[in-house]
Steps between C-alpha positions, in 0.01 A plus 500: 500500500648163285759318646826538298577267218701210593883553387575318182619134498793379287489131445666211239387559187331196305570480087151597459559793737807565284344503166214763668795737590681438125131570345443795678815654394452406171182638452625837700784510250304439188219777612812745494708329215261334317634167300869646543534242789388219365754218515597303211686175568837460261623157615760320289692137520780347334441108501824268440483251305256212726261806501605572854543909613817598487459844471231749555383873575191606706426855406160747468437828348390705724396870442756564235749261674638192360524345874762228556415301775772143445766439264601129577768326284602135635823450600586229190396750201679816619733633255270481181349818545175370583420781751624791283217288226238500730554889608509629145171303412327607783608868422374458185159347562467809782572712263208352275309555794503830539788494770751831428712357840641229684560459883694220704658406789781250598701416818894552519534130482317470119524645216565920530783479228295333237232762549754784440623341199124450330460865518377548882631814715453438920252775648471335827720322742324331830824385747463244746234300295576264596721585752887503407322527139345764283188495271572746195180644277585550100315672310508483031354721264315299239386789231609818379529780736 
């Protein structure tokens, strides 16, 4: 008779540990998707005029997905639509990439109008995140039905 297996352990993480766990998803995902999953980085900046960022949008497509991770305008150049700039050109570019969608999320406290007037619909609503706030997931069509 063997003695039973010791019960598992659940400890910190290290980044290498982390990048094990991301790579084994990945390749679990591509041995049922194939490349569908593959991410493609779509990051975009607005400079002012001493070449520093004033602007910028950190995005992927993602199996289909244009994926919107941070839409950041400073304070100073608000007003000149340089967000609703940087959303249409990284619609566009997703859409050169094969992206048919796009997904995003922002918090009560950002930017949930804007969305809604570029063309996004709300398909999610998380309350209490943070609490006394909301987190709200939009959603755009980017081609033809």
């Amino acid at each position: 008779m063997t003695a039973p297996a010791p019960p598992p352990r659940i400890e910190p993480a290290t980044a290498d540990d982390a990048a094990a766990v991301l790579a084994g998803l990945r390749a679990f995902n591509h041995a049922a998707c194939g490349t569908a999953l593959d991410d493609q980085p779509l990051h975009r900046v607005i400079r002012d005029a001493d070449g520093v960022p004033c602007a910028g949008l950190v995005a992927d497509v993602y199996g289909g997905w244009l994926m919107v991770h941070a839409l950041w305008v400073d304070a100073s150049q608000r007003g000149r639509r340089l967000g609703q700039t940087l959303l249409a050109d990284a619609e566009q570019q997703a859409r050169a990439m094969g992206a048919h969608s796009a997904l995003l999320d922002t918090f009560s406290w950002q930017a949930e109008g804007f969305y809604l007037k570029q063309g996004y619909e709300i398909f999610g609503r998380l309350e209490d995140f943070p609490p006394g706030h909301h987190r709200t997931y939009l959603r755009k069509r980017l081609t033809g039905a």
